[in-house]
Each structure stands twice: as C-alpha cells, then as structure tokens.
N, C-alpha and C positions, 0 to 999 in steps of 0.2 A: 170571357169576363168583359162586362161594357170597362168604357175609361171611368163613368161614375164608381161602379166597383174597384175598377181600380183605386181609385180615390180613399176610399171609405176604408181598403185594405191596409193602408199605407198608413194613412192615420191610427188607426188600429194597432198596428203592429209599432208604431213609435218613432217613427220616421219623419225626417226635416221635408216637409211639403211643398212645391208652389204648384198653386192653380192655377191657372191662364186659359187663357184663350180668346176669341175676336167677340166684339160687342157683341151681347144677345145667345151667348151661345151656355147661360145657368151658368156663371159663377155663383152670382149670387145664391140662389135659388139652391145650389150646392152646399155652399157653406153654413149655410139658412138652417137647414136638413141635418147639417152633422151636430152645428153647435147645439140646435132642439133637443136632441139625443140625452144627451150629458151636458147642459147648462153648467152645472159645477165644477166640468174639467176643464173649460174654456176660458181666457178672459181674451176680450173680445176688445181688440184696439183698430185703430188707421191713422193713415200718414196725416190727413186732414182735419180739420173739425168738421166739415162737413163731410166727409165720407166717414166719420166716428159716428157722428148721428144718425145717417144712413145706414151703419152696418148695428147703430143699438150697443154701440159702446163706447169709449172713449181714445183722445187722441195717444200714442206711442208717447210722447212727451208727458202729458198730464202723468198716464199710468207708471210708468217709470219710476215720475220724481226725477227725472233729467230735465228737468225744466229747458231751457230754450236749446243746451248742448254745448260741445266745447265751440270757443270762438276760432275762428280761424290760426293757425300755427300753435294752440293750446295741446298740452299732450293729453292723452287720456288722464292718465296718473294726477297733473294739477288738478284737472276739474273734477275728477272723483273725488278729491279731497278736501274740497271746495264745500262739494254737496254733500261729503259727512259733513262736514262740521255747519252747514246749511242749520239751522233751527226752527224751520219751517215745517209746520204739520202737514202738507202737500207732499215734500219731498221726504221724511219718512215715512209715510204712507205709501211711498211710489217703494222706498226698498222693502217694504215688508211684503206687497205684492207681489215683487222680485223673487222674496227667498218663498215663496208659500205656491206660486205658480207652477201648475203642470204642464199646459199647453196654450202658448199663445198666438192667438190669429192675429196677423198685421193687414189688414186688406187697403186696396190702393198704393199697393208697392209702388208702384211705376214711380207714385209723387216723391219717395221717400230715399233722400240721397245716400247713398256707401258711406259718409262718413258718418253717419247717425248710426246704423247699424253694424259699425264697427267698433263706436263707441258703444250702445248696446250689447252689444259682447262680452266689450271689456268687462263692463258694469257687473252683468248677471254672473261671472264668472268671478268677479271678488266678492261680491255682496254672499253668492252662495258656497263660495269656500273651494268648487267645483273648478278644475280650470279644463273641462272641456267644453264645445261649443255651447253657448249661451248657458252654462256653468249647468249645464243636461237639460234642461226647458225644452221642450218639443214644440218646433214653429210650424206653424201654417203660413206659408205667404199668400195673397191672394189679387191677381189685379193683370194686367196687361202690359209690358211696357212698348207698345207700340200706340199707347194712347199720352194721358199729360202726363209730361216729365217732369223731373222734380226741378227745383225754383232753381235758377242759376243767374249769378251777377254779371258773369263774364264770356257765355256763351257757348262754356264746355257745361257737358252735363255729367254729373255724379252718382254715376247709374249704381245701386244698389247688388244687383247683378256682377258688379267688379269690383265689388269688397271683398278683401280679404276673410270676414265673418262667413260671406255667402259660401264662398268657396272652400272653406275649413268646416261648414252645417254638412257638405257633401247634399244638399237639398234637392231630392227628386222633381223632375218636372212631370207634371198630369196637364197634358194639351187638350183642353176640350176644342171640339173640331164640328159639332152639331149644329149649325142659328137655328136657334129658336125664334128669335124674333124676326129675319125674315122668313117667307117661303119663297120666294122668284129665283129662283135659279142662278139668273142672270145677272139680278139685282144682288144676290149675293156673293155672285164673282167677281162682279164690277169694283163691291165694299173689300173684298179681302185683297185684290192685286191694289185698292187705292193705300188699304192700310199697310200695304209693306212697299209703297211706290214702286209698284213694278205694271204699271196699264195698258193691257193691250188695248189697240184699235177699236174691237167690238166693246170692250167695258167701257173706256174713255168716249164712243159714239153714243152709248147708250146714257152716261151721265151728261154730254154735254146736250141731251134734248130734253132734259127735263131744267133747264133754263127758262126762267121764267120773266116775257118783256113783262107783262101786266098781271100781277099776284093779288088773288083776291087778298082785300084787306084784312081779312079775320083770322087770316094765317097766323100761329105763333111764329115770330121771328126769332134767328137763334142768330145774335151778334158775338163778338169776340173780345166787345168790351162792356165796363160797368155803362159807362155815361151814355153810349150808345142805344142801349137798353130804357136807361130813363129815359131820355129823350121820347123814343118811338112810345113808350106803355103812357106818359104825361099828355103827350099829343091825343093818342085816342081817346083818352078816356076826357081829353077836356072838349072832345068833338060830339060827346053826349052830351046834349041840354037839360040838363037838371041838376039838381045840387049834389056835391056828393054827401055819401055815410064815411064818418070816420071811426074806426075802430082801433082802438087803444089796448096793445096785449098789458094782460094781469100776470107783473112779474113778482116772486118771492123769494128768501133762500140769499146766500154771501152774494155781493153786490158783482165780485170776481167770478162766479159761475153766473149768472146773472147776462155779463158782459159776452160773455162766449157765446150765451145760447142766443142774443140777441145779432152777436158778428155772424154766426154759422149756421142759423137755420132759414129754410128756404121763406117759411112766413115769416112777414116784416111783422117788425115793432108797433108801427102806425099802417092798418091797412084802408086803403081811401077806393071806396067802390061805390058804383051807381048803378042805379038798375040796365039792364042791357050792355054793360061790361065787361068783355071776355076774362075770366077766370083759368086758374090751375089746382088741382088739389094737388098737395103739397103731404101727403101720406097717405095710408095704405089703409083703409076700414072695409073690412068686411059687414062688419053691423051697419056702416051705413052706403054700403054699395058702391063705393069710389076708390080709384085705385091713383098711386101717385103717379103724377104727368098729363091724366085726364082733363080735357079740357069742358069748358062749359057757360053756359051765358045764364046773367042772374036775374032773377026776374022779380025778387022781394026783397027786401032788407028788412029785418027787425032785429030789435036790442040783442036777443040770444039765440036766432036764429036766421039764416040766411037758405034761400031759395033758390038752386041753380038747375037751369035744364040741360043736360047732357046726356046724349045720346038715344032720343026721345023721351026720357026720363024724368020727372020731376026729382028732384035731390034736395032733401031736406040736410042742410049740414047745421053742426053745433059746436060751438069751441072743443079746443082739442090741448089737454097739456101735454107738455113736452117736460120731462125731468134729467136735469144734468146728471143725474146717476141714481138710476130705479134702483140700487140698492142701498141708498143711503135718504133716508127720510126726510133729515137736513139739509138736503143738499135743492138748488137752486130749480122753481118752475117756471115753464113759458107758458099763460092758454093765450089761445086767441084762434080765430076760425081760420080752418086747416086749409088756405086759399092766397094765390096771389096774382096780380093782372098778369095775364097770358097771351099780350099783344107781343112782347118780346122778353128773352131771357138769354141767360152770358152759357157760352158752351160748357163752361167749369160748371153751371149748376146743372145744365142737364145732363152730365154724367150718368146719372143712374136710373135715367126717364126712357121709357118707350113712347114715341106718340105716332099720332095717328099722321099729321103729315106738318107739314113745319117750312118756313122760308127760308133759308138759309142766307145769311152772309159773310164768310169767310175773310175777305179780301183784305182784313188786318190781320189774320192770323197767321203767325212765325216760328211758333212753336212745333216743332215734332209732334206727329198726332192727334195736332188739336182738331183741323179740318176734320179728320177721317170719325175724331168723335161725333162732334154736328153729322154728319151726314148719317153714320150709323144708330142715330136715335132713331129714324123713320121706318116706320113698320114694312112700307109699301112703298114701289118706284114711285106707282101715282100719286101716292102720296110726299114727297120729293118735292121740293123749288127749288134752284141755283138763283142766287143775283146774277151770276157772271161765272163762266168758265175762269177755272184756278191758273195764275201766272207761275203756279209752281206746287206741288205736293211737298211736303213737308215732311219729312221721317227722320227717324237715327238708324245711321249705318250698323251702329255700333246696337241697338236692340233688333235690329233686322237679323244682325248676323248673329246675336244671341239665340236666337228660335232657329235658326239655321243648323247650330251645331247640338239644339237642344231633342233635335229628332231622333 
C-alpha cells in the first residue's frame, strides 16, 4: 500500500488525519483529490485567509462563528457564552455548520495555535451535544510544522500539536516523504537536512555556491518583509519608460467580505503594469494555460485584456473573479486580471508557489521555517540565488522532535 493509499484509507474508515510532509512532496494535490471525491462531505477551512483561498474555502474562524477566539486568560466556558448570546448572522451560521458537519479539513496547521484548537474542541462538543473529540466531526489536518509557525507576541510558539484536543483526536500521522517538486538528489537533501537544521558539509557546500554576487535583474525576489518587497517591485517597474496601466478590481457583495478578499488575495486591488513588466499569475487556469507562480513579461495592455509572454508562449489573460464563498450567491466578488508585479514577493505569500528559479533574501528572517520556506519554492539548484550565506537556520526544537517521535 503507497502512503497516498494509505491516506485515502484512513480517511475512509473515519479517522482523525494529519498530512505532512516537506515542501513539494503533494499535500496539496492530495487533499485536492480526496475533497473532489465527496465535495459534500468536506467543508474545507485554513488557519489563514490566504491559505483559505488557496485551499477554496474559508478561514477556521469565519467557518466556526468563533470569531476572533478567547482573549487571553478567557475560559472556554465565558467566551462560548459570549457567542451564544452573540446576535450576529456570522456566528450562527458558524454553529450551525458546526452541528451539520461531517468532516473537516483544517489545512495550514502549522499557522494555527493549540489554543484555538482546544477551544475548537470545546465549541464542537457543546454545540453538538457529543462530548467526544470535536463532539465526533472527523478532522483532516493538513500542512507542515517545520514551515510558518503560528503568530506569537512573546517568542514561545503555541504549537497546535501540544493541545490537549490534538492529543485526545488520537490523530494518525501520513508522512508523505516523495519531492515532487524537486528532482536533484542533492538539492533535495540539502532542502530536507536545512528544513530540520541538521546540515551536513556537502548540503551546506552545495547551497553556499549558489550565492549569487551579481543576480540578473529579472529574477523574482523573495524578501521576508512587506515594504521590502514594495520597495524593489516600485523601483522596477518605474525604471520602464513609459506610462503605466492602471487597473481597478470590480468589487461587490457585504462591504466585510469585500475587505478580506481584498487583505488576503494574492491580486491587489489597484494593479499598475507597463508593457515589458515582470508579472505573476496568481491562479491556476487550465482554459487559459497558466498555472499559479508562473512568471511572465507583458507585452499589450488593453481594457479587458492583457498580453503576457511566458515560456515562449504568447498568453492571452482575462479578468478572473474570485468569490468569498462559491456557495452562497450573496456573498462578496473580486475580478481583476489574475496578475501581479513579479520583481519581488514576501515568503508568506509564496507558500503555495513552485517557481522556476527566484533571488532569495532571508537575512530578516526569525521565524522558524521561514528560510527553509523561500528556498524550497525553487524547482532547480540552478535555479536557486542566495543574497548571502545564512547567520543561522532557523527551526523549532520542539516541531523537529514532533516528527521525530511521529515515525
């Protein structure tokens, strides 16, 4: 039996799931696969808003009706009682999802702290009357925690993994162990001893040559911060002489989903492009031959259509909406062409990207994982830039040694 069978078994027979495994190695592409099967059994949540719209459903919070969660030192018990008596259509909406739900995928675990998932627990197990794990609801986890950790103010992380919920779901681990996204060998031994900070000599030789003094310019760069990013994509594109196009998304729907799609999706709100402009698609079209992370240079602008060549290809693209929830007809749209300057982007948004080769620079990044993220989007070593050899790897002890004992 492969580990995917495995997988598919497990789920099957009714069992508390996590999927894991190192960048590139089909989660996604797994879960993709199962939810297609049985759409109706699934409801389809993430820690993030943007890893909710990347996985095509909504965040753990909205679906709920927990809105933001207990505040610090708040007991479960106060703030459940809080959001009964809540009069908000949101949050009855979130408990009646609660009691009607069979199986839910949380994907992007890593982000999503123990206390949320313990509160979670509580919730599903009063709302449905049930007082065993998640009041019986069958979880899917899905995500890495050796990549971004969840938000911390104080520098301890609230690994989801050391909740009391986790550990009372009894939740089988499925270690996918296959990269898909690289082939090299080398390059992909180098990515796995970085992702658990353990690097030998030949890994650590092999990444410190793909340091790059002088980086062609048309590289996408993958910075650690917002302003970093503006900065370098402003720069370029104002080193084109000619005027730019501005494009204005067509938004509709409650002004509060509105706001979301415009905080959490990869296309901006105002996108400013000139001809000869490094580009990104920003979704996945089969009808129009573009896949998201692709890069590409534009070479037309018109009103309802944009001209991008990528990969010898001329690429006809066309506005694209985005809806804050395909099943509800009222609910809020984003269109605007499914594109954004691809001079530079923040590691948190390339999460879910493969590219072809990319500049990397890390040297602000403090978080656990986050490095190992940037560098594991790259398909290919050759395709690989370093600014600078790292002053230090970045990991948690404490998710290293969770895969350790999860073998």
């Amino acid at each position: 039996m492969t580990i995917e069978d495995q997988f598919d078994s497990l789920v099957a027979a009714g069992e508390n799931v996590f999927l894991t495994g190192a960048g590139g190695t089909g989660k996604t592409t797994l879960t993709r696969r199962m939810i297609a099967r049985d759409p109706d059994r699934f409801a389809v949540t993430a820690s993030t808003g943007i890893a909710a719209l990347n996985a095509g459903g909504s965040t753990l919070h909205r679906w709920s009706g927990m809105m933001l969660g207990p505040r610090d030192g708040e007991s479960d018990e106060h703030y459940l009682t809080d959001l009964i008596n809540d009069p908000r259509r949101s949050v009855r909406a979130g408990f009646d999802r609660i009691c009607a739900c069979r199986t839910l995928v949380i994907d992007e675990i890593s982000m999503l702290n123990g206390r949320t998932l313990d509160f979670l627990d509580f919730m599903c197990r009063k709302l449905r009357r049930n007082d065993i794990p998640f009041g019986g609801i069958q979880i899917i986890v899905v995500g890495d925690h050796c990549q971004l950790p969840p938000v911390t103010k104080n520098g301890h992380y609230d690994w989801s993994f050391q909740s009391k919920a986790w550990k009372e779901a009894q939740i089988k681990v499925v270690h996918l162990t296959e990269v898909k996204r690289q082939n090299d060998v080398e390059f992909v031994r180098a990515l796995s001893e970085f992702r658990l900070g353990v690097m030998g000599a030949a890994s650590a030789n092999l990444l410190r040559s793909r340091i790059a003094r002088f980086p062609d310019a048309n590289l996408t760069r993958i910075f650690s911060h917002n302003a970093m990013v503006d900065k370098w994509n402003d720069y370029r594109l104002g080193e084109i002489e000619s005027e730019p196009t501005v494009f204005d998304a067509e938004l509709s729907g409650p002004e509060s989903q509105q706001q979301f799609l415009i905080k959490n999706l990869s296309a901006p709100r105002q996108l400013v492009l000139k001809k000869s402009a490094r580009v990104m698609f920003v979704v996945n079209s089969t009808e129009g031959g573009y896949v998201n992370g692709q890069t590409g240079v534009v070479t037309d602008l018109g009103s309802r259509r944009i001209l991008v060549e990528s990969n010898g290809r001329l690429i006809s693209v066309d506005p694209f909406k985005w809806t804050f929830d395909s099943k509800d007809k009222t609910s809020a749209t984003f269109t605007q062409f499914p594109l954004r300057l691809a001079s530079a982007i923040t590691i948190h948004r390339s999460q879910s990207l493969t590219l072809d080769s990319a500049y990397i620079d890390v040297r602000a990044a403090r978080e656990p994982g986050q490095a190992y993220v940037a560098l594991s989007r790259v398909r290919t070593l050759s395709g690989l830039h370093l600014k600078s050899w790292f002053s230090g790897i970045y990991v948690s002890n404490a998710a290293v040694a969770f895969y350790l004992h999860s073998k």
